[in-house]
C-alpha positions as CSV (number, residue, x, y, z in Angstrom):
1,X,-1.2,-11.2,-10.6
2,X,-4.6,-10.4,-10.2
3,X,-4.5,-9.1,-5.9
4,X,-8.4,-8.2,-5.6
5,X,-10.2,-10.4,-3.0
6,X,-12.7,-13.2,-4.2
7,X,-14.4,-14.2,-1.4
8,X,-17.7,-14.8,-1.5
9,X,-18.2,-15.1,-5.2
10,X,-15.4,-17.9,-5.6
11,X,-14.8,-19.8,-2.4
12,X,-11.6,-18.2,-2.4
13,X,-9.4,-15.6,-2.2
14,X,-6.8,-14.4,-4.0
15,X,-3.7,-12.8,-1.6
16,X,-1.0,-10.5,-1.8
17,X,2.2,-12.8,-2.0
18,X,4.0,-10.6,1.1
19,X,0.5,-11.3,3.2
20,X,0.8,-14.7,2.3
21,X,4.8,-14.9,3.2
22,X,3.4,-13.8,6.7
23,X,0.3,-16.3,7.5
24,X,2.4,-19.0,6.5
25,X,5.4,-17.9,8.3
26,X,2.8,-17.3,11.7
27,X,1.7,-20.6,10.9
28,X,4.9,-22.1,10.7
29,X,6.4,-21.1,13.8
30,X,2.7,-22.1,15.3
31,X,3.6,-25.5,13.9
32,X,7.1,-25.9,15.3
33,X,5.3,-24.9,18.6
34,X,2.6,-27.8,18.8
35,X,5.7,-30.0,18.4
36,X,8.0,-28.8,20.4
37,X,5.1,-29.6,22.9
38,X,4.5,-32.8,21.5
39,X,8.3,-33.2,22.3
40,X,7.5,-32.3,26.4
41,X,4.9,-34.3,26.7
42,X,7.2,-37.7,25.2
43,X,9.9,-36.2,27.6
44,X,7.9,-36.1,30.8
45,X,7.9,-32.2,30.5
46,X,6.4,-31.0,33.9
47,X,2.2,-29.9,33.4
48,X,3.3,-26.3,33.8
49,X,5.5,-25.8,31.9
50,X,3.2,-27.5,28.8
51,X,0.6,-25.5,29.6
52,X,2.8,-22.4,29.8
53,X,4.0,-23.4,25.4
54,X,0.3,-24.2,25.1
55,X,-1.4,-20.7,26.0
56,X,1.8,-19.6,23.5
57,X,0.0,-21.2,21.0
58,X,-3.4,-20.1,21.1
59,X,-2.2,-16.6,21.7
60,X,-0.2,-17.5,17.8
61,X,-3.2,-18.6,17.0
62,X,-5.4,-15.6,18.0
63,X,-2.8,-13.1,16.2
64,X,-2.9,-15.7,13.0
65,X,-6.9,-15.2,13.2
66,X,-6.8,-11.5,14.1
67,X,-4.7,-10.6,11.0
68,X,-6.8,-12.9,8.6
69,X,-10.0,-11.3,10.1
70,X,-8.5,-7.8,9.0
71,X,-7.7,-8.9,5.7
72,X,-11.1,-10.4,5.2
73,X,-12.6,-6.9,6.7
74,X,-10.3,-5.0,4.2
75,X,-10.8,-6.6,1.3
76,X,-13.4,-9.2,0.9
77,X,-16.7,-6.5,2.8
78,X,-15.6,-3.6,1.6
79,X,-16.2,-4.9,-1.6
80,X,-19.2,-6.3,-1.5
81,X,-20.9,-4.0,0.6
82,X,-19.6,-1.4,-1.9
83,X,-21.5,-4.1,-4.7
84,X,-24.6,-4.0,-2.4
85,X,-23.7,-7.6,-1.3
86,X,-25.0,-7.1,2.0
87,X,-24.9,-11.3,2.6
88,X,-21.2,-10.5,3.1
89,X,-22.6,-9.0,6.9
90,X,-24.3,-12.0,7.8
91,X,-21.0,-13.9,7.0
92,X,-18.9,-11.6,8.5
93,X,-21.1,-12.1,11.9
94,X,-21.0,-15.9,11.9
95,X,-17.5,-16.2,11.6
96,X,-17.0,-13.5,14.5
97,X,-19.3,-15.7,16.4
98,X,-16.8,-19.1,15.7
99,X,-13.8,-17.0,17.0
100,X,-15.2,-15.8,20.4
C-alpha cells in the first residue's frame, strides 16, 4: 500500500491503516456521544448536565482535529515544501484559521 500523503495534488490522502483505526475509532466514540446526548435531551436530562456531555464533545472533537492537523503537518507540507510547493502554506494557514 502505497502510505505517502496526497494532499494537494489529489484531493486526497492516502493514510496509514493504524492512523486510520484511530480517527475513526475517535470519531466513533464522538458519535456515540452526540447520541447519548440526543438520548438526554428526549429524557428531560437536566441543562447541566447536557451541557457538561456537550463540552465532552467538542473537547473529542478538538483532539480528532489536533491529531489530523499533525498528520497533515507531517506528511502533506513537509512534502511539498520540500517540492517547492509553497501553496501548501497558504492552505495550511486557512485551515488554521477555520479551527480557531
Amino acid at each position: 500500500m502505497d502510505n505517502k500523503c496526497h494532499c494537494s495534488l489529489h484531493d486526497t490522502t492516502m493514510r496509514e491503516d493504524e492512523k486510520k483505526r484511530k480517527l475513526i475509532n475517535r470519531l466513533n466514540r464522538i458519535e456515540g456521544q452526540v447520541r447519548g446526548i440526543k438520548k438526554m435531551l428526549e429524557d428531560d436530562a437536566y441543562c447541566t448536565d447536557i451541557l457538561t456531555q456537550s463540552a465532552a464533545v467538542s473537547s473529542a472533537v478538538d483532539a480528532f482535529n489536533r491529531q489530523l492537523l499533525e498528520d497533515h503537518i507531517k506528511g502533506c507540507v513537509v512534502r511539498d515544501i520540500k517540492n517547492g510547493e509553497y501553496d501548501i502554506i497558504d492552505e495550511l494557514m486557512d485551515i488554521i484559521k477555520r479551527l480557531m
